[in-house]
N, CA, C and O atoms as a DFTB+ gen file, in Angstrom:
172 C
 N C O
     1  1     251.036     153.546     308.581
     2  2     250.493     152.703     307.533
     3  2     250.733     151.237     307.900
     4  3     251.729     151.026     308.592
     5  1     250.026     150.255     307.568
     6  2     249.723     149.236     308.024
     7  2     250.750     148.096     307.138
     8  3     250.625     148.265     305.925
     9  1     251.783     146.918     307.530
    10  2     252.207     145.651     306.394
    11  2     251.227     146.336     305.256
    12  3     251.264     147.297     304.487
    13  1     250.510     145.483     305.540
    14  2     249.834     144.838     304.258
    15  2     248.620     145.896     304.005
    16  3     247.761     146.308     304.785
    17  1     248.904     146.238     302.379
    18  2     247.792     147.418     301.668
    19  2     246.622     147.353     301.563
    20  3     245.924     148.322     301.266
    21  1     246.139     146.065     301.814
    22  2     245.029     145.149     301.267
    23  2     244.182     145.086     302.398
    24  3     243.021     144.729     302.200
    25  1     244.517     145.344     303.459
    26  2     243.973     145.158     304.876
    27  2     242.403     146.258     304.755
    28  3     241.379     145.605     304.552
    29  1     242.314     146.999     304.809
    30  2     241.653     147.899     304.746
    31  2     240.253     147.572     303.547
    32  3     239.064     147.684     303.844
    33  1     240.692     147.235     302.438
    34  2     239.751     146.337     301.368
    35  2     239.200     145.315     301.484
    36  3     238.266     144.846     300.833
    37  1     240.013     144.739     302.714
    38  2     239.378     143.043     303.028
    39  2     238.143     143.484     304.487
    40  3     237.130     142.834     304.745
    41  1     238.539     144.509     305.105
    42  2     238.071     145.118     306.297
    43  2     236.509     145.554     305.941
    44  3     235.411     145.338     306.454
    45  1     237.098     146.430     304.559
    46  2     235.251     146.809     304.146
    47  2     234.467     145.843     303.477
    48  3     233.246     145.721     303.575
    49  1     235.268     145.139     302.767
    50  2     234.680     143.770     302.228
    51  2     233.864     142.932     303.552
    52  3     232.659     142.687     303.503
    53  1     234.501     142.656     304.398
    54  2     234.064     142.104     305.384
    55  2     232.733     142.928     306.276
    56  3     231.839     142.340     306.884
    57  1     232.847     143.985     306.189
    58  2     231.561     144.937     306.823
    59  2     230.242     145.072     305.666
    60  3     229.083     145.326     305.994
    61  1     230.757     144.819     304.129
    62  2     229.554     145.020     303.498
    63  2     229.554     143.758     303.579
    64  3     228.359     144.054     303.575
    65  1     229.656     142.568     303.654
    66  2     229.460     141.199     303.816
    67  2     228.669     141.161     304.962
    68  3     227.538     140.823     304.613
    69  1     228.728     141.362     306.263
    70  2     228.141     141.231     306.870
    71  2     226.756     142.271     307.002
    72  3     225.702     141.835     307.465
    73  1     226.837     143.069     306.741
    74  2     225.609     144.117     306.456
    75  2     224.474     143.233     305.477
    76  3     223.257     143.114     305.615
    77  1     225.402     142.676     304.444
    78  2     224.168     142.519     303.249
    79  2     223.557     140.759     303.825
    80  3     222.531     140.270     303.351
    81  1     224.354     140.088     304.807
    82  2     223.425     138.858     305.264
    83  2     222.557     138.770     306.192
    84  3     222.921     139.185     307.292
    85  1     221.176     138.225     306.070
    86  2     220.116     138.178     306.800
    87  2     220.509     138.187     308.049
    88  3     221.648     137.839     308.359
    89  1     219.625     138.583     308.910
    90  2     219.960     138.541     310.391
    91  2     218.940     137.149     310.898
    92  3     217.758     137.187     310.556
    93  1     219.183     136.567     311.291
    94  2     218.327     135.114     312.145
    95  2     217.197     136.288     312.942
    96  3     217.236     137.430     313.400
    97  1     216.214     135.168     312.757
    98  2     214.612     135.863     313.680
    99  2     215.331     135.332     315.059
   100  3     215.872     134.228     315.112
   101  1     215.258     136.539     316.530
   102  2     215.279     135.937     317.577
   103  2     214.336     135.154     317.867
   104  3     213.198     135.289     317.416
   105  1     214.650     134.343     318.565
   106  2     214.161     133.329     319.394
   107  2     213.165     133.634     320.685
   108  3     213.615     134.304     321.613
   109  1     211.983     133.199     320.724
   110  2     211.144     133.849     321.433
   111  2     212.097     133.282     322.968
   112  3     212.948     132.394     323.024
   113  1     211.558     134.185     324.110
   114  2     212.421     133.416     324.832
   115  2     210.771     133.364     325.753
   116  3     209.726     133.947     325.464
   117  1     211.070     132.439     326.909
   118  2     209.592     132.359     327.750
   119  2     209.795     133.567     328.554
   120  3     208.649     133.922     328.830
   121  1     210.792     134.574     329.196
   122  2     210.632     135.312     329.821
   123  2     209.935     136.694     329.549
   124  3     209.294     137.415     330.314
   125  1     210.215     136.819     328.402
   126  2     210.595     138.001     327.989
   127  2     209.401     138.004     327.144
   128  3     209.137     136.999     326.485
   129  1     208.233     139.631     327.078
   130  2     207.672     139.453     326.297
   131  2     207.705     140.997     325.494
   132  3     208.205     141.987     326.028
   133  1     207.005     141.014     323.957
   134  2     207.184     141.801     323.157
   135  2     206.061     142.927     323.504
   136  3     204.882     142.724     323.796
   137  1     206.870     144.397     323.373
   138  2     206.234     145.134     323.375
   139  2     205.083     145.420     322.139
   140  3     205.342     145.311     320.941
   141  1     204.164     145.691     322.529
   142  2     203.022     146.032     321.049
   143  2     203.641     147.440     320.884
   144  3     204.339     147.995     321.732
   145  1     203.256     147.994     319.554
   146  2     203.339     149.371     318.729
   147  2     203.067     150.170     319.573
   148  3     202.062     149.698     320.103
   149  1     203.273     150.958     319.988
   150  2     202.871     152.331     320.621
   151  2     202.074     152.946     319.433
   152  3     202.441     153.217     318.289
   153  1     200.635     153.110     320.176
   154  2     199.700     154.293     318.907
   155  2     200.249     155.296     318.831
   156  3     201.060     155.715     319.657
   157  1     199.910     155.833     317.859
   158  2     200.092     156.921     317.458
   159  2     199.210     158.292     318.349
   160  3     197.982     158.366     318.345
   161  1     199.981     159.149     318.964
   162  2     198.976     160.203     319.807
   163  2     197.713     160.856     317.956
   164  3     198.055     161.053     316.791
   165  1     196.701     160.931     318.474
   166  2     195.435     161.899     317.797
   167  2     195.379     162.848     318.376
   168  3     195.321     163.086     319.582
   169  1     195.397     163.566     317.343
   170  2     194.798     164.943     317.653
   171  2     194.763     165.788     316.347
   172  3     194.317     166.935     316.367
């Protein structure tokens, strides 16, 4: 068991904190380019 009791509450606090804030749009870079959607196979 760990000092301090609280560790563990501040730990998940800190993981739903970071879960629930926006993520930044990457940055296009010049090298690198985006794959399009893959269709869907028909049939």
């Amino acid at each position: 068991m760990t000092a301090d009791p609280y560790a563990v509450l501040r730990a998940l606090l800190r993981a739903e904190a970071a879960r629930n804030t926006p993520k930044p749009e990457p940055k296009k870079e010049p090298g690198r380019r985006q794959q399009p959607p893959k269709e869907q196979a028909r049939g």
